[in-house]
N, C-alpha and C positions, 0 to 999 in steps of 0.2 A: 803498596803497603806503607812505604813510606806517610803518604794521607792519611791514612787511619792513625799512624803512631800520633802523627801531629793532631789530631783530633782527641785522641783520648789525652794526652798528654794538656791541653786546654781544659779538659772535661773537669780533670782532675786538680786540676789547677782553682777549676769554680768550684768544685766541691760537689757533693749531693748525688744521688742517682740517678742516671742519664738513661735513654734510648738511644743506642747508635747505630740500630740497624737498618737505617736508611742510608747508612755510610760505606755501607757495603760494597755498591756500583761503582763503575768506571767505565762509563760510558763514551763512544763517540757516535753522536747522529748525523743521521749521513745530511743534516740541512747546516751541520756545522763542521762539514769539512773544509777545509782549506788548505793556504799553501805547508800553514803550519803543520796539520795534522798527515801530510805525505812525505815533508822533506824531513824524514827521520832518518838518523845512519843506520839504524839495526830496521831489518827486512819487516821482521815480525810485530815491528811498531808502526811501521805506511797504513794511513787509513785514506783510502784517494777518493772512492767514488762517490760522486753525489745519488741524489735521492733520485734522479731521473734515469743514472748508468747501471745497467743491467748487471751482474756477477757476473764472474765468467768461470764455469764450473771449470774450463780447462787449460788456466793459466798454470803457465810455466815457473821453478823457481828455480834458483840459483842452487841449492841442496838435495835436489833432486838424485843428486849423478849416482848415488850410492844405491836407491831405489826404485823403484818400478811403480809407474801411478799412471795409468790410459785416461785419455782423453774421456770426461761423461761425457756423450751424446745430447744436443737439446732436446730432443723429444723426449730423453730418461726423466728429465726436471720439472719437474709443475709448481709453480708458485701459487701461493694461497694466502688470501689474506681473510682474517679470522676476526670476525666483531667484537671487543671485549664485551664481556656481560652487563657493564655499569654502562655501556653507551659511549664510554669516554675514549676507545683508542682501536686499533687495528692492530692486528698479530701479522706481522711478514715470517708467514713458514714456505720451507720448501721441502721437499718430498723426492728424491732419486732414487728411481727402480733400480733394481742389481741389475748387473751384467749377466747373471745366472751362471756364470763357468765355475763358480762351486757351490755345488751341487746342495752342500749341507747349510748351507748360509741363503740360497737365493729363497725360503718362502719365510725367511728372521728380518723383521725389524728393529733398526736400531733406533730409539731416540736420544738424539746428542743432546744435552744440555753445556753449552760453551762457559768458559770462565768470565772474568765480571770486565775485562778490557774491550772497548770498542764494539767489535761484533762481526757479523758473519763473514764480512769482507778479511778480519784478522784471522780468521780459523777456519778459512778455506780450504789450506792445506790439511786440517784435520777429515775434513768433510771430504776429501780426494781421496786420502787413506784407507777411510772407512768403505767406501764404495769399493775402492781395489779388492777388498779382502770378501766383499764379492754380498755385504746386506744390503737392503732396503732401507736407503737413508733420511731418517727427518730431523730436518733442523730448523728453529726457529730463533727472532731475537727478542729478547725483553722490550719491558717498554720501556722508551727512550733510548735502547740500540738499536743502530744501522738504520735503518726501515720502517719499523714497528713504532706504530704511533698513542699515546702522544710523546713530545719530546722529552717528558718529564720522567723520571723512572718512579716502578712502582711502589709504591708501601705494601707490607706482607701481606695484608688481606688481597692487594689488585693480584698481585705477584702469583698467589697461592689458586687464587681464580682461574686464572691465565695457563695457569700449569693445567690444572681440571679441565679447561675447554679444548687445549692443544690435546692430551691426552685422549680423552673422550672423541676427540676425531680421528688421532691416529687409530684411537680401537677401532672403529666405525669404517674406516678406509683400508686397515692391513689387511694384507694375503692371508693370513690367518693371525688371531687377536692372542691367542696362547703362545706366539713366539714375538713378543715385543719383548727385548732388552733393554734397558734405561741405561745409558752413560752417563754420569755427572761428571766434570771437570773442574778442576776446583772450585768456583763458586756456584759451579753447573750441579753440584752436588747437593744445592739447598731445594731448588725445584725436582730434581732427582728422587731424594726420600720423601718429599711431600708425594709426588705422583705414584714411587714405590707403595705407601701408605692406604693411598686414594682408591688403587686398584692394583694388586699383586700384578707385577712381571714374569718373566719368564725367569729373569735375571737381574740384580743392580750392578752395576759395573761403575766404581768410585777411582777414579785417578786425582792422588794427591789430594782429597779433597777437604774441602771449607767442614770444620767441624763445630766449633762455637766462637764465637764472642769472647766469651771469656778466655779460652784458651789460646785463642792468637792474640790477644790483647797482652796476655801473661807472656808469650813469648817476644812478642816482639817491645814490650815495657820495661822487661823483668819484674812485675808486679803480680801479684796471684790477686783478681780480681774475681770472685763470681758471676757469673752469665747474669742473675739477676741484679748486679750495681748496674750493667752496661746495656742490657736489651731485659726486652719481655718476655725471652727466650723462644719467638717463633722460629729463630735460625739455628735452633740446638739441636745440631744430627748426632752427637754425640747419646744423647738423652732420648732422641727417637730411634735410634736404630734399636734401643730394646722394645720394641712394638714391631721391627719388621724381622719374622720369620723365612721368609724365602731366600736364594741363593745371593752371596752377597761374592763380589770379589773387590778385593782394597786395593790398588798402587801406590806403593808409596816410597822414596826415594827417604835415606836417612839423612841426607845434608841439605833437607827443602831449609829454607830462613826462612819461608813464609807463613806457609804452616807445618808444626811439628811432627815429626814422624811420631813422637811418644803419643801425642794425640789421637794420631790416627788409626793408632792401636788401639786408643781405648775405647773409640769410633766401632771398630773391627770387633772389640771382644763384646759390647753389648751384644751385637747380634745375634739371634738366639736357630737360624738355622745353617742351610749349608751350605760353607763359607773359606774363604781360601783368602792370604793375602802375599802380597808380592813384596818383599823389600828387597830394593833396590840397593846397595850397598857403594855410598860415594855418589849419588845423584840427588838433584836438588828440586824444584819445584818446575812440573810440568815433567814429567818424566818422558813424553814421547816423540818430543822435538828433534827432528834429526839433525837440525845443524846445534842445536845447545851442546856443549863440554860437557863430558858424561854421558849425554841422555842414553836411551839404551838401544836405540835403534827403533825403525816404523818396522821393519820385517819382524824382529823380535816382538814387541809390543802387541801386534795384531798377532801371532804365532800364540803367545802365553794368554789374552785373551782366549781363542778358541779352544786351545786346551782347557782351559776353567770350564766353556760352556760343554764340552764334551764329558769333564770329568764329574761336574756340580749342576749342572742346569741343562741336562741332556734334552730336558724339553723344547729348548731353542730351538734346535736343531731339526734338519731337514733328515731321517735316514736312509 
C-alpha cells in the first residue's frame, strides 16, 4: 500500500485526472525470483520457487502448531493451464479434490481469488486451510503472478476475460455447478464480484476486501478523492455490489489500515440479497492469518464461514 500512497501522491502532485488501476498489483513472477525475493525475515513474505519447482501442496509451517491442516495427496491436485482468449498468455490453475470427510462440503467448490502480493507460492497456506475444512479447491494466478503467463499483469479488460474463462471452466469441471462459492481476498475481491456478476454463485465470500479506488486512496491520503479522478471505475465493488443479489458474506476486521472497515460496510449494505457480515473487533487486514497479532484464528474463520453457508446460502451445501 505504501506503492500506491506514493503513486497517487505523484499523481496529485501533476495535477489532472489519472487512471490508476493498473497500480493495483504486486506481483512476484516466478522468472523473477531470486535470492532477494526468499530472503525475507517475515515467513509470509518468502517467494522462492522458480518457474520450473513444482508447489508443494504439503509443506509444512512454523504456525501450524495451533492447528490441524493434513497433508493433500498428489493425485488430489491437477494442474491446468488455461489459454487466455487474446492469445497473449496462460492461466496456471490448480484444482484439489476434497478429502470428502465432510460430508456437507465435499460436493462445494470453492473458488479462491488470492490477494494482489506475489502469488500462489505466498497463499499456499490459505489453499491448505480451505481443503482441511473439507471443499473442492480452485486456485489460480493472475497474469504476471507466480506461473501464469505473460509476465506483464493485466489491464481490466485482460483481467476481467480471465476471470470468465477460469470461471466458465470451473462451471464445466464442478461436481455440481450450483455449489460453486467465490472467495475474494482482498484484492481477490475484484475478480470475485466480476465473476459473482458474470454468473450467480452459490455464495460470495469477501475477506477484508478491495472496495474502490477512491476509497482507499481517501484513506490511506487523507484526501476524499472520487473513483472517477483516479480510475474508470472498473474496480468499484463498492457501486457493483448493488447489482449482485445472491448470498454475500463480508469479513472484515475494524483496525485493517489498508482498507477501511467503514468501506466495507458500504461494500456490505449495497448488497441487495442474503447477506451477513463479520466484524472483527481489533483486527486488521487479512483477518485469517494464524500467526498475524489479532488475527482470529483458521478454526474459527473456516467455523463462521460454514455457518453463513448453512444459515445464508444453504444451497452450497451437501445435505
Amino acid at each position: 500500500m505504501m506503492r500506491f500512497t506514493f503513486l497517487l501522491v505523484v499523481t496529485l502532485a501533476l495535477g489532472g485526472c489519472v487512471d490508476l488501476d493498473g497500480f493495483v498489483h504486486n506481483p512476484v513472477h516466478c522468472s523473477t525470483v531470486s535470492d532477494d525475493t526468499c530472503n525475507k525475515d517475515d515467513v509470509w513474505d518468502k517467494v522462492c520457487l522458480s518457474c520450473d519447482e513444482p508447489y508443494n501442496f504439503s509443506d509444512t509451517y512454523e504456525f501450524t502448531d495451533d492447528w490441524y491442516a493434513r497433508d493433500i495427496p498428489e493425485d488430489s491436485v491437477v494442474n491446468e493451464k488455461l489459454k487466455t482468449a487474446d492469445g497473449e498468455g496462460e492461466i496456471d490453475l490448480y484444482w484439489i479434490t476434497s478429502h470428502g470427510e465432510n460430508s456437507k462440503l465435499a460436493q462445494t467448490t470453492l473458488l479462491y481469488h488470492h490477494g494482489n502480493y506475489a502469488g500462489i507460492e505466498h497463499y499456499m497456506p490459505n489453499v491448505r486451510y480451505f481443503y482441511e475444512a473439507g471443499y473442492n479447491v480452485v486456485v489460480w494466478d493472475y497474469r504476471g503472478y507466480g506461473k501464469s503467463m505473460p509476465e506483464t499483469t493485466p489491464n481490466a479488460s485482460q483481467w476481467f476475460a480471465d476471470v470468465e474463462l477460469v470461471y466458465d471452466f470451473v462451471r464445466a469441471s464442478a461436481l455440481d455447478k450450483t455449489k460453486i462459492a467465490i472467495l475474494g481476498q482482498s484484492l481477490g475481491a475484484i475478480p470475485s464480484s466480476h465473476a459473482a456478476l458474470y454468473q450467480m454463485p452459490c455464495a460470495l465470500l469477501m475477506e477484508t476486501p478491495f472496495t474502490s479506488l477512491g476509497t482507499i486512496g481517501q484513506d490511506n491520503s487523507g484526501l476524499g478523492l472520487p473513483d472517477a479522478f483516479l480510475s474508470k471505475g472498473q474496480y468499484d465493488n463498492i457501486e457493483k455490489m448493488k447489482r449482485y443479489d445472491g448470498p454475500l458474506f463480508v469479513m472484515h476486521g475494524t483496525k485493517d489500515y489498508k482498507i477501511s472497515y467503514e468501506a466495507a460496510v458500504q461494500l456490505y449494505e449495497n448488497a441487495t440479497g442474503p447477506k451477513d457480515m463479520w466484524t472483527i473487533v481489533g483486527v486488521g487486514h487479512i483477518i485469517s492469518r494464524p500467526n498475524r497479532e489479532n488475527a482470529v484464528g483458521t478454526k474459527r474463520y473456516l467455523g463462521r464461514i460454514q455457518e453463513f453457508l448453512e444459515e445464508k446460502a444453504s444451497s452450497c451445501l451437501t445435505e
